[in-house]
C-alpha positions, -999 to 999 in steps of 0.1 A, spaced: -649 -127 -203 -633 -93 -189 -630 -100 -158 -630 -136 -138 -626 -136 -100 -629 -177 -89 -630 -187 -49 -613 -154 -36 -606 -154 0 -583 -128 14 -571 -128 56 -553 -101 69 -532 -102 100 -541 -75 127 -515 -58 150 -530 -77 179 -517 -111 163 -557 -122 156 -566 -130 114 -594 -105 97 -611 -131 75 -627 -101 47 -634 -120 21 -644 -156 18 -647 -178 -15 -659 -146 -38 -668 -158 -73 -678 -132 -98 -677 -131 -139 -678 -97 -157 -680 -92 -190 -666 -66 -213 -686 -33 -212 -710 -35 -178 -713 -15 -153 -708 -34 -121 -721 -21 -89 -707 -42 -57 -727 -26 -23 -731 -41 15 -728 -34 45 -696 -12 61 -667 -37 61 -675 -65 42 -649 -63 17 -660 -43 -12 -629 -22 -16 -604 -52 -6 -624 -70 -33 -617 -38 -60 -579 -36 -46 -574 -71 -56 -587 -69 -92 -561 -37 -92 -534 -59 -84 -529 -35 -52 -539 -61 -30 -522 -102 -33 -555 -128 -25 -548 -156 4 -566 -178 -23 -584 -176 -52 -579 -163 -90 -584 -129 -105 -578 -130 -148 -586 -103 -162 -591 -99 -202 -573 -136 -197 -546 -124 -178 -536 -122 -141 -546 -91 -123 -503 -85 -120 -501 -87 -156 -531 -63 -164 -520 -37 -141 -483 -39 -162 -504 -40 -193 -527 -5 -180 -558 -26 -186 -575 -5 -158 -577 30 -144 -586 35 -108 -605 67 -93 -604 65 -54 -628 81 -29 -607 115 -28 -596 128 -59 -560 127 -46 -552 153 -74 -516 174 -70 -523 210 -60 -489 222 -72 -498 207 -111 -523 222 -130 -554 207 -139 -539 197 -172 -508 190 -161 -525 165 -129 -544 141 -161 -509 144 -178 -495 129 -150 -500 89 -157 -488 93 -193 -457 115 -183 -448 80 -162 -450 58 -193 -430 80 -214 -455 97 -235 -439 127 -255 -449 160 -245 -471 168 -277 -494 134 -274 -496 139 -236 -510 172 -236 -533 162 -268 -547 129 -248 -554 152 -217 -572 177 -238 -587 150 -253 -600 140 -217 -616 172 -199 -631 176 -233 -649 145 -225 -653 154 -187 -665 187 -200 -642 208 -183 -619 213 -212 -621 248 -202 -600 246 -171 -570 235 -178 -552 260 -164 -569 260 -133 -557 243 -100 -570 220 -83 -579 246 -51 -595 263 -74 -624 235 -82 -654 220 -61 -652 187 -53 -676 175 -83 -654 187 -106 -623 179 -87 -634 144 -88 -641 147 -129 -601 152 -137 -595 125 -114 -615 104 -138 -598 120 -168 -566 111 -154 -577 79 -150 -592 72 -187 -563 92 -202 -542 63 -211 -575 42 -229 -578 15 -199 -603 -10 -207 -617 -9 -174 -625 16 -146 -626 7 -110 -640 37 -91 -638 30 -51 -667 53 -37 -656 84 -57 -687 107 -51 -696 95 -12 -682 132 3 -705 149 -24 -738 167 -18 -767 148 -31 -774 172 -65 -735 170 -70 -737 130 -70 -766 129 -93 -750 152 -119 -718 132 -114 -741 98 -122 -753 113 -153 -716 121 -166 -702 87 -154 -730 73 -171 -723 97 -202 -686 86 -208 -690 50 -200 -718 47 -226 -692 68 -253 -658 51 -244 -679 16 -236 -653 7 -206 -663 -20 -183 -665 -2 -147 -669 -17 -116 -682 6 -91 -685 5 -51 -706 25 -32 -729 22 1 -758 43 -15 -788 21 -32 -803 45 -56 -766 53 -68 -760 13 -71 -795 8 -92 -790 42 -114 -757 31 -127 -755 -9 -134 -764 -32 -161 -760 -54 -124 -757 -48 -83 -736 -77 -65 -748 -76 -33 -721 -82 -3 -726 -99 30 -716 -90 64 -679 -101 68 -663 -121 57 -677 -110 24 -693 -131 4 -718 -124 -28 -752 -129 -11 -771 -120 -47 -770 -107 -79 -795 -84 -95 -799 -75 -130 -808 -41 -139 -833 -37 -173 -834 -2 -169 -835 14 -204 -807 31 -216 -798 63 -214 -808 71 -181 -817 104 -170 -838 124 -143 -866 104 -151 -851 72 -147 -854 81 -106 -892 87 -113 -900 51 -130 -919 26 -105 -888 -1 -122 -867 20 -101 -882 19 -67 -889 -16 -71 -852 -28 -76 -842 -3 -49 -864 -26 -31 -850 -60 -45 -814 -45 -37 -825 -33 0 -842 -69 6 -807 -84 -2 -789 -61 14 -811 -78 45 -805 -112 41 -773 -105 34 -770 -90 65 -786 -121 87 -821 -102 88 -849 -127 77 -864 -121 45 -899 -144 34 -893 -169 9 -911 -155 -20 -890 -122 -18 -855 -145 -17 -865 -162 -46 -877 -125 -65 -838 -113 -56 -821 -144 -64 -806 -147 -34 -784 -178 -24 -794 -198 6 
């Protein structure tokens, strides 16, 4: 088991003295090497539930081990590299010098830094711009070093927080493809959140499905989409109709009624 999340609730104390309930008794197992989609509805916890498998977030309740440890112990033991929605890249560091940047923290000597990096927007594909800034890249590719940075220590697992939702839509679909590329070659475990369905069915081996807050997991869908995916992967009637499962969860998640026969087809929990 990579990851084991076991009755997670999390409150949060607003300004105005009155207790956000965002997450309520979240269980979830995740094993090594899937690709983990959580989606749902604005607010219901999907990036709280990310930030407290990161160990950036302590649960009111609950248990997060990951690879058998607590999440405080993975995050000392870099078991997991984190993109966020904004590449959050430093524009006075080159390219090179911004993937560098983790390694330089742990004490890496200069010649194996610089090699890992290399090693990393070769496998981004932008091994050619390393001594670029980051003004001087689009967004797609802007996000790209921000996942080299993140893989450039060898984490076991990538937790990527919305990273293409400010891209246009032929930018997200080439970045699907190379996320789907290097997951497949370095065979990480990711756990990915987004709001977009066809991104959510395109990338999983699974989509956990979130209800309205306080979030809980109203259903979770396998994906049997052959692998590798490509451009005709969007084509394939498989696709449409799990875009439909997920959308019919997404439903009753959200307190909409859904008839009984298409529950049971989603596997989603009364």
């Amino acid at each position: 088991m990579m990851i084991a999340i076991d009755n997670l609730t999390q409150k949060f104390s607003a300004p105005d003295g009155t207790t956000v309930h965002a997450l309520d008794r979240v269980s979830l197992h995740i094993q090594q090497g899937e690709f983990i989609s959580l989606i749902g509805p604005s607010g219901c916890g999907k990036s709280t539930l990310l930030r407290i498998i990161a160990d950036l977030i302590t649960p009111t309740e609950g248990q997060v081990l990951v690879n058998g440890k607590p999440a405080h112990q993975a995050r000392q033991d870099r078991e997991y590299g984190f993109v966020f929605q904004s590449a959050t890249l430093y524009d006075w560091r080159t390219v090179l010098k911004n993937v560098e940047l983790p390694l330089e923290i742990m004490g890496y000597g200069k010649a194996e830094r610089e090699a890992r990096a290399r090693d990393m927007l070769r496998l981004v594909e932008l091994g050619d711009f390393a001594n670029k800034y980051p003004w001087q890249l689009s967004g797609g590719m802007q996000q790209r070093v921000s996942i080299a940075r993140a893989l450039a220590f060898q984490p076991k697992i990538l937790l990527m927080d919305e990273p293409f939702g400010a891209l246009d839509e032929m930018t997200r679909e080439r970045m699907n493809n190379e996320l789907l590329r290097i997951w497949q070659q370095l065979g990480v475990t990711c756990i990915f959140v987004t709001h977009s369905i066809p991104e959510a069915v395109y990338l999983s081996t699974r989509v956990v499905v979130m209800s309205a807050r306080p979030g809980r997991i109203s259903a979770t869908i396998d994906i049997p989409l052959a692998q590798p995916r490509g451009p005709e992967t969007r084509d394939h009637d498989d696709f449409f109709h799990l875009q439909s499962q997920v959308r019919a969860a997404l439903r009753e998640g959200a307190g909409e009624k859904v008839d009984e026969r298409t529950a049971r087809r989603v596997g989603v929990d009364g």
